[in-house]
C-alpha atoms as one frame of an Amber mdcrd trajectory, in Angstrom:
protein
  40.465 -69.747-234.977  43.707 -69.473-236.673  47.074 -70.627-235.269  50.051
 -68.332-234.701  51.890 -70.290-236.818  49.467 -70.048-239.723  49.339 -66.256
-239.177  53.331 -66.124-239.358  52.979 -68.120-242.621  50.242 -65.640-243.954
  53.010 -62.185-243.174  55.808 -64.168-245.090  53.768 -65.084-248.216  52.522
 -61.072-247.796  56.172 -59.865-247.544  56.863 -61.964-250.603  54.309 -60.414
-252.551  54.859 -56.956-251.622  51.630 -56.829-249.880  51.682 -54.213-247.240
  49.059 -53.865-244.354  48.759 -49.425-245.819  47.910 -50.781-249.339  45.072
 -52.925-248.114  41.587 -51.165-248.086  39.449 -53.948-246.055  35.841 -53.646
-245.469  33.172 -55.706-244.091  29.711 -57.294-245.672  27.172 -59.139-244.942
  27.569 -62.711-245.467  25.185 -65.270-247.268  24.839 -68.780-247.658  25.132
 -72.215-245.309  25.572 -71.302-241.701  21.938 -70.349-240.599  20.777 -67.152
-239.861  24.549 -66.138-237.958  25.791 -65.547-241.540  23.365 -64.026-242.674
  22.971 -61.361-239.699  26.448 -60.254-238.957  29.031 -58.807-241.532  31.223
 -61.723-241.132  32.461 -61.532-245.226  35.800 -59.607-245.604  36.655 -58.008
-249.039  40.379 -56.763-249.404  41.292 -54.359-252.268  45.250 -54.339-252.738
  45.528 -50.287-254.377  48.995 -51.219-256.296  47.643 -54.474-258.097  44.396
 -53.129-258.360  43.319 -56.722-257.216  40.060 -57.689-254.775  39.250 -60.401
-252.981  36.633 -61.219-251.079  36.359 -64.336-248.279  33.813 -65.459-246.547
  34.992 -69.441-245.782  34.360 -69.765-242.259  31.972 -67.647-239.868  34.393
 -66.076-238.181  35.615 -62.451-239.368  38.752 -63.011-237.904  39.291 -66.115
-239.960  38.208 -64.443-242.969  40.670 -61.595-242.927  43.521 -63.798-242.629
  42.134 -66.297-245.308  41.479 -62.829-247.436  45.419 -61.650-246.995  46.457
 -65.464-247.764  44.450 -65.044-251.201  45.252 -62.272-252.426  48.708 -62.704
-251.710  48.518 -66.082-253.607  47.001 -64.019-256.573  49.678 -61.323-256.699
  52.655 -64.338-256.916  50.258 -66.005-259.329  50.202 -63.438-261.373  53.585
 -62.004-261.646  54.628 -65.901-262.285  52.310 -65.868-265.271  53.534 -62.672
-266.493  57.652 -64.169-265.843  56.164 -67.212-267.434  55.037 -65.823-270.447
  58.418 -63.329-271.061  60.434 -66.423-270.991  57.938 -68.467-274.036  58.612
 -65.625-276.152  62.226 -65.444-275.637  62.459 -68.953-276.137  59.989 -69.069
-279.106  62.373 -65.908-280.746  65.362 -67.996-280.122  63.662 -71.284-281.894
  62.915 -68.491-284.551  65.782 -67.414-284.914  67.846 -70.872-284.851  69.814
 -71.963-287.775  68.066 -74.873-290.121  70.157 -78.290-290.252  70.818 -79.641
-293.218  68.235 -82.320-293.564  65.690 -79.535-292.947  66.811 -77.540-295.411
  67.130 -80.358-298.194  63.089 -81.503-296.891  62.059 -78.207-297.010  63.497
 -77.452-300.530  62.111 -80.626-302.186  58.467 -80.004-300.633  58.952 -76.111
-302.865  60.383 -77.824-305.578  57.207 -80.660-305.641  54.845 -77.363-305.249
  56.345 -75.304-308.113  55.776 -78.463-310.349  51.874 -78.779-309.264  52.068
 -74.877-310.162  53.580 -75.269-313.587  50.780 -77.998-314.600  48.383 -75.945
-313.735  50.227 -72.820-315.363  50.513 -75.323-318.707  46.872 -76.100-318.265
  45.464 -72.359-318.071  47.553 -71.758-321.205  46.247 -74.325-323.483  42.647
 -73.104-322.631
């Protein structure tokens, strides 16, 4: 059985997610696995389709369907912050990698960088003087 105070927990990391109760299609299957023949009888597994995200979960931790439809909120709230952190994450290391992009040179860059075309234009003229001699 789960606490009140881990249910409370469950509604604020829903509300933070945007994860309303009307969004949630929740249905019930039959379980599988350890826990005898009482899992494997009663449709104890919950799976949760959020219709915004387009996200499903499905839980089936404990034998208890109860359990399981808190767990299943808890998890696919978790996903829904997961992903929009990942998709934040990823906006901000390509802003960042434009702004290295677009970042002036220093000087000692620029000198290196100039030498190393310099040293390959003079592998390409031996080559060029080579090819002409043949």
């Amino acid at each position: 059985m789960i606490s009140p105070e881990t249910i409370a927990r469950i509604k604020e990391l829903m509300a933070e997610a945007s994860v309303f109760e009307e969004d949630l299609d929740e249905s019930f299957i039959l379980g599988g696995g350890p826990g005898g023949q009482k899992t494997n009888k009663t449709s104890s597994v919950v799976r949760l389709s959020h219709e915004p995200s387009g996200l499903m979960v499905r839980c089936g931790e404990t034998r208890s369907r109860e359990t399981n439809r808190w767990l299943a909120r808890r998890s696919l709230a978790e996903a829904i912050l997961e992903r929009d952190n990942r998709r934040k994450s990823e906006a901000r290391q390509a802003a960042e990698k434009v702004r290295r992009q677009k970042r002036r040179r220093s000087r000692r860059q620029k000198q290196k960088m100039l030498a190393d075309k310099r040293a390959h234009s003079e592998i390409k003229a031996v080559r060029r003087m080579r090819f002409d001699e043949e």
